[in-house]
Structure formats: C-alpha cells, structure tokens
C-alpha positions in Angstrom: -46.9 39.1 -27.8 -48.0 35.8 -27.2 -51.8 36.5 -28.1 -50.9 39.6 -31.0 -49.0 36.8 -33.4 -51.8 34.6 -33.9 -54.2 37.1 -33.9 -52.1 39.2 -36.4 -52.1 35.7 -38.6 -55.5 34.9 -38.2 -56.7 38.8 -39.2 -54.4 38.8 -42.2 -55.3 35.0 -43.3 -58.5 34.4 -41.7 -57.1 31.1 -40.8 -55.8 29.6 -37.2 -51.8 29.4 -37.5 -50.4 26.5 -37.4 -47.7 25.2 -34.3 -44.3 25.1 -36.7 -45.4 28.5 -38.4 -45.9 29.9 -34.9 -43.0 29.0 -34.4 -40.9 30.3 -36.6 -42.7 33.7 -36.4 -42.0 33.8 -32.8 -38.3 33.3 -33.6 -38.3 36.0 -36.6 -39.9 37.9 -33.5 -36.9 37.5 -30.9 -34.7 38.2 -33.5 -36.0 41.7 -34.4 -35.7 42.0 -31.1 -32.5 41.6 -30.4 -32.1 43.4 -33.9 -34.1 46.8 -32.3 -32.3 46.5 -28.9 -29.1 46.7 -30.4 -30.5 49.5 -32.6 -33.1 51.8 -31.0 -32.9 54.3 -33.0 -34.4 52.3 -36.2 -37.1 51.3 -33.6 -38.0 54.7 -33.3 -37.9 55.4 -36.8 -40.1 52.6 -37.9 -42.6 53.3 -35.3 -42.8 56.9 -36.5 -44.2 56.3 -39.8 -47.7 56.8 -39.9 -50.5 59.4 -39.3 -51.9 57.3 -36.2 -50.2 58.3 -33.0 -48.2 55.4 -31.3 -49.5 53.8 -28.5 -46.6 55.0 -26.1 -47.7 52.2 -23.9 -45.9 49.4 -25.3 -42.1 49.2 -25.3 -40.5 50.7 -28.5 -38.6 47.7 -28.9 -41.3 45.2 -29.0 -43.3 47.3 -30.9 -41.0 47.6 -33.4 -39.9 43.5 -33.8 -43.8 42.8 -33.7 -44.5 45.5 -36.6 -41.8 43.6 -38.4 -43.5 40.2 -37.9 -47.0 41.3 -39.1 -45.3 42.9 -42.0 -43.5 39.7 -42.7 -46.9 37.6 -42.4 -48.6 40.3 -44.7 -45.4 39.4 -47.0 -46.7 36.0 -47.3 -47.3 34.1 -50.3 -50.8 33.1 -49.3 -51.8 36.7 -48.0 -51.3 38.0 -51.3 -53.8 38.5 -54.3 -53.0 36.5 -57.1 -55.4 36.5 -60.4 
C-alpha cells in the first residue's frame, strides 16, 4: 500500500505526490478500511465489477479501500479534462 498510492498518483497525474496529499490519501485509505472490514460484503461487491479477474492474492479488504483511493485521486480536480 505504501508503494501503490504514489504510484497510483503519479500514473493518474504524471506528477510525484506531495507529503500532506499523501497524507491525507493514506488516511482516506485507513478509513475505507475500517469502512470494508466492518462491511465485507460491499468489499466483495466492489471488487466484482469488471471483466478482469481479481487478483485473489491480495486481501479483499485492502483491495477494496485501495480501489476506493485511486478512484478518489481519479476524482480529482486536476485529473480531470477541462476545455
């Protein structure tokens, strides 16, 4: 998780991320965690979308809060296409 943020940033952005926003997407991280570990279920339905197989690898859980972080920094202001 530690590495995937800033490389999730960096691919969306093509900039480094910053410490404070780093930051603040690693708590918007812990929280959907503790949001998905309360809730499994919505875990698994999230990670079922898709016509890629999941990598059953990774913990459900994680998986889940860090799907919701990149779609929160593909959310951002400056990721999105403005004319």
């Amino acid at each position: 998780i530690s590495k995937a943020i800033p490389l999730a940033f960096e691919r969306v952005l093509s900039r480094t991320i910053k410490a404070a926003e780093l930051e603040r997407l690693k708590l918007a991280f812990d929280k959907q965690v503790k949001h998905f570990s309360a809730n499994p279920d919505t875990a698994q339905q999230i990670l079922s979308v898709g016509s890629a197989a999941r990598d059953t690898t990774q913990d459900p859980i994680q998986h889940a809060a860090l799907t919701a972080v990149c779609l929160a920094i593909m959310n951002l202001d400056e990721a999105l296409t403005r004319q």
